[in-house]
N, C-alpha and C positions, 0 to 999 in steps of 0.2 A: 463610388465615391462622389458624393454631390458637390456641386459647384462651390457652396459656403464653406466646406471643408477644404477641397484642394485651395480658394483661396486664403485659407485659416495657415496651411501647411506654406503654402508659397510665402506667406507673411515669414512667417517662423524662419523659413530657410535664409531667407534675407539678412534677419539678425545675426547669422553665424557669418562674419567676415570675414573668413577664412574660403566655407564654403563659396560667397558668392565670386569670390578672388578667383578662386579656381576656376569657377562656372564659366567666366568671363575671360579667364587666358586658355581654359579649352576651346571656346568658340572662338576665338581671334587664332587660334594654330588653325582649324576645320576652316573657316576662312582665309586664310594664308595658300594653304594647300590648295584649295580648289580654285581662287582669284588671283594669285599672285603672278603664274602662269601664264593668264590668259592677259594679265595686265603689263606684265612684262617681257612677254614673248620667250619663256624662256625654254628652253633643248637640250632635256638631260642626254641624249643619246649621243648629239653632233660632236665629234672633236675640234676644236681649236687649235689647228696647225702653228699658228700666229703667234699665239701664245707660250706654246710649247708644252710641255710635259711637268707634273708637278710645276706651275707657275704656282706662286706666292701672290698671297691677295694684291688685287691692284685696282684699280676704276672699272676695271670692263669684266674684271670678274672677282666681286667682291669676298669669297672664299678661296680662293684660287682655281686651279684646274688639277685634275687626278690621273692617273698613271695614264693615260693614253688621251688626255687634253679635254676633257669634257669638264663643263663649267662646274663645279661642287654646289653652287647655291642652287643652280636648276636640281642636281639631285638630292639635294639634302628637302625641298621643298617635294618634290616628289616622290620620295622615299617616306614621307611625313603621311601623304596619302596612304601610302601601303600601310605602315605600321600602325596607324588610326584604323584604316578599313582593318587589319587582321586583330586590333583588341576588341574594338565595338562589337564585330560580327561574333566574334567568337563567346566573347561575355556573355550578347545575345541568344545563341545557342547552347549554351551553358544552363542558363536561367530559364529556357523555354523545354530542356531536357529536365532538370535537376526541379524546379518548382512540383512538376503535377508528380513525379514520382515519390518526392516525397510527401505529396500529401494523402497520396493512394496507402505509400508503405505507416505512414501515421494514424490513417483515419480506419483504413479498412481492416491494419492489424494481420493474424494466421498468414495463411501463402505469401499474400503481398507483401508483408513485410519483410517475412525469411528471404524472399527469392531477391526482393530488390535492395535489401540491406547484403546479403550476400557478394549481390555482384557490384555493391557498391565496396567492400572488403575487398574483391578480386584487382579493381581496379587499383586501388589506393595502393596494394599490396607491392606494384613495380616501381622503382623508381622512376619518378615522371621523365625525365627527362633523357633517359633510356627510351621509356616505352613511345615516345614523342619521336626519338631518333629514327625507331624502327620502321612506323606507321610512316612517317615521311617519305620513308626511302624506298618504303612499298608501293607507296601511293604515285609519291614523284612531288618535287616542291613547289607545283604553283601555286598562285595566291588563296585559290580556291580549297585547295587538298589541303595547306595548311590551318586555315580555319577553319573547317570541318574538324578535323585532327583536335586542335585546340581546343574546341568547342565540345565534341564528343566527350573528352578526358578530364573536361574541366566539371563534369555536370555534379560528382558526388559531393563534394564540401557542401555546395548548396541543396541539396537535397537532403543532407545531415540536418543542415541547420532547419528546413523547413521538417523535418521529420518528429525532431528532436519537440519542439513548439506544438505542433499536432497532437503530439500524445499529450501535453499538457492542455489543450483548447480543448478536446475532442471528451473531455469530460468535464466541462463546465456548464451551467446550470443550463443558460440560454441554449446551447447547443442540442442537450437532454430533453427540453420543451421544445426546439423545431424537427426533432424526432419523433419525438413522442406526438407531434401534433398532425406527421404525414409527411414530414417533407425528404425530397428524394436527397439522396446522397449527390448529386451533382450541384443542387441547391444549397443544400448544408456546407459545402467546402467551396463552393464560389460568396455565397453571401456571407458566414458565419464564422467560417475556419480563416481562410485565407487571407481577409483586410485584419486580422488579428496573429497573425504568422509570417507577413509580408514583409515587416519593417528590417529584421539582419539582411537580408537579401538587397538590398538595398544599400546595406555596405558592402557587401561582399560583391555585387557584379563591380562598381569601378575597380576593386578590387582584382577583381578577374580579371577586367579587360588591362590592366597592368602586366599584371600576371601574364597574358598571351602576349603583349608585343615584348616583353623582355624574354617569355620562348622565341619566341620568330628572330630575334636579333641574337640570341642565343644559337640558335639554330644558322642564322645567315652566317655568323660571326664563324661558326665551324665550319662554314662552306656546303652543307646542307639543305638550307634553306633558301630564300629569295637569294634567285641569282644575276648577277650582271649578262644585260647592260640594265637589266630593272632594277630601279634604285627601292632600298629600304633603310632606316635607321640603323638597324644591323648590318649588313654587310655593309654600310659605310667605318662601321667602326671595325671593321674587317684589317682595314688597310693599316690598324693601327699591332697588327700582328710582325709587322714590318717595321725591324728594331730604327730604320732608319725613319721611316717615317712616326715614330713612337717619339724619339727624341729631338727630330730636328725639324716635323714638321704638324703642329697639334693642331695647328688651324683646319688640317682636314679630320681631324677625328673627335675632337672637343664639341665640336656645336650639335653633330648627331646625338653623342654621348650627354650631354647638355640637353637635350632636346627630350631626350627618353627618360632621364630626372625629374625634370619638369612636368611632362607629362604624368607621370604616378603621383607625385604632389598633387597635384590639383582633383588627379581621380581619387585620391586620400580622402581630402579636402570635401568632394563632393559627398563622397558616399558618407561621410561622417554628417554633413548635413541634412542630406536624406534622412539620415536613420532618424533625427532626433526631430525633424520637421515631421514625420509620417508616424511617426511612432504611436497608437493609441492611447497611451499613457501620458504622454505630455501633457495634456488637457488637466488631467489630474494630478500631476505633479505639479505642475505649472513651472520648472525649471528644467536644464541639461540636464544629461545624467554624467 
Protein backbone atom coordinates (compact mmCIF):
# COMPACT_ATOMS: atom_id res chain seq x y z
CA UNK A 1 0.00 0.00 0.00
CA UNK A 2 1.62 3.35 -1.07
CA UNK A 3 2.02 6.20 1.09
CA UNK A 4 -0.90 8.47 -1.11
CA UNK A 5 -3.21 5.69 -0.52
CA UNK A 6 -2.72 5.00 3.36
CA UNK A 7 -2.84 8.83 3.44
CA UNK A 8 -6.24 8.63 1.22
CA UNK A 9 -7.59 5.97 3.75
CA UNK A 10 -6.26 7.90 7.03
CA UNK A 11 -8.29 10.92 5.37
CA UNK A 12 -11.46 8.85 5.25
CA UNK A 13 -11.12 7.33 8.66
CA UNK A 14 -11.26 10.58 10.14
CA UNK A 15 -14.58 11.52 8.56
CA UNK A 16 -16.29 8.66 10.58
CA UNK A 17 -16.66 10.42 14.15
CA UNK A 18 -17.46 7.65 15.62
CA UNK A 19 -14.48 5.86 14.57
CA UNK A 20 -12.03 8.40 15.50
CA UNK A 21 -14.05 8.85 19.05
CA UNK A 22 -13.27 5.40 19.64
CA UNK A 23 -9.58 5.52 18.32
CA UNK A 24 -8.99 8.23 20.80
CA UNK A 25 -10.57 6.64 24.10
CA UNK A 26 -8.83 3.32 23.20
CA UNK A 27 -5.56 5.20 23.41
CA UNK A 28 -6.16 7.33 26.46
CA UNK A 29 -7.28 3.70 28.46
CA UNK A 30 -3.50 2.02 26.82
CA UNK A 31 -2.17 5.12 28.23
CA UNK A 32 -3.98 5.23 31.49
CA UNK A 33 -2.79 1.58 32.11
CA UNK A 34 0.66 1.82 31.31
CA UNK A 35 1.21 5.93 33.01
CA UNK A 36 -1.25 6.16 35.53
CA UNK A 37 0.83 3.71 37.72
CA UNK A 38 3.94 4.91 37.23
CA UNK A 39 2.37 8.49 37.91
CA UNK A 40 0.63 7.71 40.78
CA UNK A 41 2.53 5.29 42.50
CA UNK A 42 -0.13 3.02 42.73
CA UNK A 43 0.05 -1.19 44.49
CA UNK A 44 -2.58 -3.33 43.31
CA UNK A 45 -1.06 -6.12 45.48
CA UNK A 46 -0.49 -3.97 49.17
CA UNK A 47 -3.32 -4.23 51.55
CA UNK A 48 -4.46 -1.16 53.51
CA UNK A 49 -4.78 -2.17 57.04
CA UNK A 50 -5.83 1.56 57.74
CA UNK A 51 -8.36 1.60 55.65
CA UNK A 52 -9.94 -1.56 56.45
CA UNK A 53 -11.74 -4.08 54.32
CA UNK A 54 -14.33 -3.19 51.78
CA UNK A 55 -13.78 0.67 52.56
CA UNK A 56 -16.24 2.84 50.55
CA UNK A 57 -14.66 5.36 48.06
CA UNK A 58 -13.00 8.06 49.98
CA UNK A 59 -9.77 10.54 49.15
CA UNK A 60 -7.10 8.16 49.58
CA UNK A 61 -8.69 5.57 47.71
CA UNK A 62 -10.97 6.78 45.21
CA UNK A 63 -12.80 3.25 44.47
CA UNK A 64 -12.54 2.08 47.59
CA UNK A 65 -10.58 -1.07 48.89
CA UNK A 66 -11.80 -5.03 48.27
CA UNK A 67 -12.14 -7.89 50.38
CA UNK A 68 -8.61 -8.04 52.01
CA UNK A 69 -7.90 -3.98 51.67
CA UNK A 70 -6.22 -3.44 48.48
CA UNK A 71 -6.82 -0.17 46.64
CA UNK A 72 -9.59 -1.13 43.58
CA UNK A 73 -8.31 1.85 41.45
CA UNK A 74 -4.74 0.38 41.52
CA UNK A 75 -6.41 -2.92 40.33
CA UNK A 76 -9.08 -1.81 38.20
CA UNK A 77 -6.07 0.14 36.16
CA UNK A 78 -4.12 -2.94 36.15
CA UNK A 79 -6.50 -5.34 35.41
CA UNK A 80 -7.05 -2.89 32.31
CA UNK A 81 -3.46 -3.95 31.31
CA UNK A 82 -4.34 -7.66 31.44
CA UNK A 83 -7.61 -7.50 29.62
CA UNK A 84 -6.08 -5.07 26.62
CA UNK A 85 -2.88 -7.25 26.47
CA UNK A 86 -5.31 -10.60 26.36
CA UNK A 87 -7.81 -9.07 23.48
CA UNK A 88 -5.02 -7.34 21.27
CA UNK A 89 -2.60 -10.44 21.44
CA UNK A 90 -5.25 -12.73 20.93
CA UNK A 91 -7.05 -10.73 17.88
CA UNK A 92 -3.46 -10.70 16.69
CA UNK A 93 -3.10 -14.38 16.59
CA UNK A 94 -6.36 -14.88 15.30
CA UNK A 95 -5.62 -12.71 12.14
CA UNK A 96 -2.06 -14.03 11.61
CA UNK A 97 -3.62 -17.86 11.92
CA UNK A 98 -6.88 -17.23 10.19
CA UNK A 99 -5.66 -14.70 7.09
CA UNK A 100 -3.01 -16.99 5.24
CA UNK A 101 -5.18 -20.13 5.80
CA UNK A 102 -7.78 -18.81 4.29
CA UNK A 103 -6.20 -17.52 1.37
CA UNK A 104 -4.34 -21.07 0.73
CA UNK A 105 -7.88 -22.75 1.34
CA UNK A 106 -9.35 -19.97 -1.45
CA UNK A 107 -6.74 -19.70 -3.92
CA UNK A 108 -5.38 -23.10 -4.04
CA UNK A 109 -8.74 -24.79 -3.85
CA UNK A 110 -8.66 -29.51 -3.78
CA UNK A 111 -6.76 -30.76 -0.52
CA UNK A 112 -6.21 -27.29 0.87
CA UNK A 113 -9.32 -26.35 0.90
CA UNK A 114 -11.08 -29.70 2.09
CA UNK A 115 -8.53 -30.21 4.84
CA UNK A 116 -8.57 -26.56 6.06
CA UNK A 117 -12.36 -25.95 5.67
CA UNK A 118 -12.75 -29.17 7.50
CA UNK A 119 -10.95 -28.34 10.48
CA UNK A 120 -12.17 -25.14 10.37
CA UNK A 121 -16.01 -27.14 10.81
CA UNK A 122 -14.23 -29.24 13.76
CA UNK A 123 -13.53 -26.22 15.44
CA UNK A 124 -16.66 -24.28 15.13
CA UNK A 125 -18.52 -27.55 15.79
CA UNK A 126 -17.92 -27.21 20.03
CA UNK A 127 -19.30 -24.67 21.80
CA UNK A 128 -16.70 -22.05 22.47
CA UNK A 129 -16.79 -21.59 25.49
CA UNK A 130 -16.71 -25.04 26.72
CA UNK A 131 -13.92 -25.78 24.52
CA UNK A 132 -12.22 -22.49 25.92
CA UNK A 133 -13.07 -23.97 29.60
CA UNK A 134 -11.23 -27.17 28.82
CA UNK A 135 -7.96 -25.90 27.06
CA UNK A 136 -7.55 -23.54 30.10
CA UNK A 137 -7.72 -25.98 32.49
CA UNK A 138 -5.40 -28.18 30.64
CA UNK A 139 -3.07 -25.67 29.99
CA UNK A 140 -3.31 -23.69 33.36
CA UNK A 141 -4.65 -19.78 33.37
CA UNK A 142 -1.73 -17.65 32.99
CA UNK A 143 -1.77 -14.68 30.87
CA UNK A 144 0.04 -16.24 28.37
CA UNK A 145 -1.93 -19.74 27.92
CA UNK A 146 -4.83 -17.70 27.82
CA UNK A 147 -4.17 -15.84 24.88
CA UNK A 148 -2.75 -18.41 22.99
CA UNK A 149 -6.12 -20.43 23.79
CA UNK A 150 -7.97 -17.45 22.64
CA UNK A 151 -6.01 -16.67 19.74
CA UNK A 152 -5.82 -20.35 18.52
CA UNK A 153 -9.82 -20.80 18.68
CA UNK A 154 -10.57 -17.53 17.45
CA UNK A 155 -8.78 -18.00 13.92
CA UNK A 156 -11.85 -19.75 11.74
CA UNK A 157 -14.48 -16.88 11.36
CA UNK A 158 -11.60 -14.99 9.90
CA UNK A 159 -10.53 -17.26 7.72
CA UNK A 160 -14.24 -17.94 6.56
CA UNK A 161 -14.46 -14.50 5.77
CA UNK A 162 -11.00 -14.35 3.94
CA UNK A 163 -11.95 -17.65 2.17
CA UNK A 164 -15.27 -16.77 1.26
CA UNK A 165 -13.73 -13.37 -0.97
CA UNK A 166 -10.78 -15.48 -2.39
CA UNK A 167 -12.96 -17.76 -4.31
CA UNK A 168 -14.58 -14.66 -5.72
CA UNK A 169 -11.00 -12.49 -6.42
CA UNK A 170 -9.22 -15.53 -7.59
CA UNK A 171 -11.19 -15.51 -10.72
CA UNK A 172 -10.98 -12.13 -11.87
CA UNK A 173 -9.61 -10.92 -14.92
CA UNK A 174 -6.41 -9.16 -13.58
CA UNK A 175 -5.71 -12.16 -11.32
CA UNK A 176 -6.08 -14.51 -14.71
CA UNK A 177 -3.35 -12.07 -16.65
CA UNK A 178 -0.75 -12.27 -13.45
CA UNK A 179 -1.15 -15.93 -14.03
CA UNK A 180 -1.07 -16.24 -17.11
CA UNK A 181 1.81 -13.89 -17.40
CA UNK A 182 4.21 -16.21 -14.85
CA UNK A 183 3.66 -15.00 -11.71
CA UNK A 184 4.23 -17.26 -8.62
CA UNK A 185 1.36 -17.94 -6.34
CA UNK A 186 3.13 -16.27 -3.39
CA UNK A 187 2.98 -13.00 -5.58
CA UNK A 188 -0.40 -13.45 -6.83
CA UNK A 189 -2.08 -13.53 -3.12
CA UNK A 190 0.25 -11.08 -1.53
CA UNK A 191 0.00 -8.32 -4.30
CA UNK A 192 -3.50 -9.25 -6.11
CA UNK A 193 -5.55 -11.41 -3.78
CA UNK A 194 -5.10 -10.13 -0.59
CA UNK A 195 -5.20 -5.85 -0.66
CA UNK A 196 -8.51 -6.96 -2.36
CA UNK A 197 -9.92 -9.64 0.52
CA UNK A 198 -8.34 -7.62 3.37
CA UNK A 199 -10.95 -5.12 4.12
CA UNK A 200 -13.85 -7.54 6.50
CA UNK A 201 -10.82 -8.51 8.47
CA UNK A 202 -10.62 -5.40 9.53
CA UNK A 203 -13.86 -5.37 11.16
CA UNK A 204 -13.81 -8.46 12.41
CA UNK A 205 -10.11 -8.39 14.48
CA UNK A 206 -11.53 -5.23 16.84
CA UNK A 207 -14.12 -7.40 16.81
CA UNK A 208 -12.26 -10.36 18.01
CA UNK A 209 -10.21 -8.60 20.41
CA UNK A 210 -13.74 -7.85 22.23
CA UNK A 211 -14.69 -11.05 21.73
CA UNK A 212 -11.31 -12.34 23.86
CA UNK A 213 -11.36 -10.01 26.73
CA UNK A 214 -15.17 -10.75 27.50
CA UNK A 215 -13.78 -14.65 27.29
CA UNK A 216 -11.03 -13.94 29.80
CA UNK A 217 -13.54 -12.07 32.01
CA UNK A 218 -15.90 -14.74 31.38
CA UNK A 219 -13.52 -17.15 32.15
CA UNK A 220 -12.10 -14.98 35.43
CA UNK A 221 -15.67 -14.27 36.44
CA UNK A 222 -16.02 -18.35 36.88
CA UNK A 223 -12.83 -18.55 38.68
CA UNK A 224 -10.84 -20.07 35.83
CA UNK A 225 -9.25 -17.63 34.53
CA UNK A 226 -6.76 -14.68 35.64
CA UNK A 227 -6.56 -15.16 39.11
CA UNK A 228 -5.97 -12.98 42.36
CA UNK A 229 -3.79 -11.31 43.53
CA UNK A 230 -3.35 -10.36 39.49
CA UNK A 231 -5.86 -7.96 38.65
CA UNK A 232 -8.25 -8.29 35.42
CA UNK A 233 -11.40 -6.77 34.34
CA UNK A 234 -12.99 -10.11 34.97
CA UNK A 235 -12.26 -11.35 38.02
CA UNK A 236 -13.08 -7.87 39.31
CA UNK A 237 -16.46 -8.27 38.36
CA UNK A 238 -16.09 -11.63 40.06
CA UNK A 239 -16.79 -9.97 43.42
CA UNK A 240 -19.96 -9.03 42.10
CA UNK A 241 -21.15 -12.80 42.49
CA UNK A 242 -21.41 -11.78 46.12
CA UNK A 243 -25.27 -10.99 46.66
CA UNK A 244 -23.76 -8.68 49.28
CA UNK A 245 -21.49 -6.89 47.41
CA UNK A 246 -24.04 -7.01 44.11
CA UNK A 247 -26.35 -4.82 46.09
CA UNK A 248 -24.80 -2.84 48.51
CA UNK A 249 -21.60 -2.20 47.14
CA UNK A 250 -21.50 -1.36 42.97
CA UNK A 251 -18.81 0.95 43.21
CA UNK A 252 -16.53 -2.21 43.21
CA UNK A 253 -17.93 -3.83 40.27
CA UNK A 254 -19.45 -1.09 37.95
CA UNK A 255 -16.37 0.60 36.76
CA UNK A 256 -14.72 -2.92 35.56
CA UNK A 257 -18.02 -3.69 34.06
CA UNK A 258 -18.01 -0.10 32.69
CA UNK A 259 -14.79 -0.47 31.57
CA UNK A 260 -15.36 -3.65 29.39
CA UNK A 261 -18.49 -1.83 27.57
CA UNK A 262 -16.63 0.71 26.57
CA UNK A 263 -13.95 -0.85 25.45
CA UNK A 264 -16.04 -3.10 22.60
CA UNK A 265 -17.65 0.22 21.74
CA UNK A 266 -14.90 1.88 20.64
CA UNK A 267 -13.37 -1.49 19.10
CA UNK A 268 -17.04 -1.36 17.16
CA UNK A 269 -16.40 1.94 16.46
CA UNK A 270 -12.89 1.35 15.04
CA UNK A 271 -13.37 -1.74 13.00
CA UNK A 272 -16.36 -0.17 11.36
CA UNK A 273 -14.08 2.66 10.28
CA UNK A 274 -11.42 0.43 8.98
CA UNK A 275 -13.57 -1.34 7.00
CA UNK A 276 -14.99 1.58 4.95
CA UNK A 277 -11.56 3.83 5.07
CA UNK A 278 -9.66 0.62 3.45
CA UNK A 279 -12.10 -0.80 1.53
CA UNK A 280 -11.10 -0.89 -2.35
CA UNK A 281 -14.33 0.21 -3.33
CA UNK A 282 -14.81 3.46 -1.61
CA UNK A 283 -12.94 5.16 -4.32
CA UNK A 284 -15.53 4.20 -6.63
CA UNK A 285 -18.50 4.55 -4.73
CA UNK A 286 -17.38 7.54 -3.34
CA UNK A 287 -19.67 7.12 -0.22
CA UNK A 288 -20.39 4.53 3.24
CA UNK A 289 -21.93 1.55 2.50
Amino acid sequence: MGGRTIRDGWHRFCRDKRAVVGLCILCLEVLAVLLLPLILGLDPYTSDLTAGFWAPPSAAHPLGTDDVGRDLLARLIYGGRTSLLVGLCAAGISGAVGVPMGLLAGYRRGPWEFWIMRLADVFQTFPSIVLVLCLVALVGPSVLNIILVLGLLGWTGIARLIYGNTLSVREKEYVTAVRALGGSTGTILWRNVLPNVISPVWCALPLRAGRAILSESSLSFLGVGIRTPQASWGNLIQYASNLAVLTGRPWVWLPPGACIILTMLCLQYIGDGLRDALDPKYERTGERR
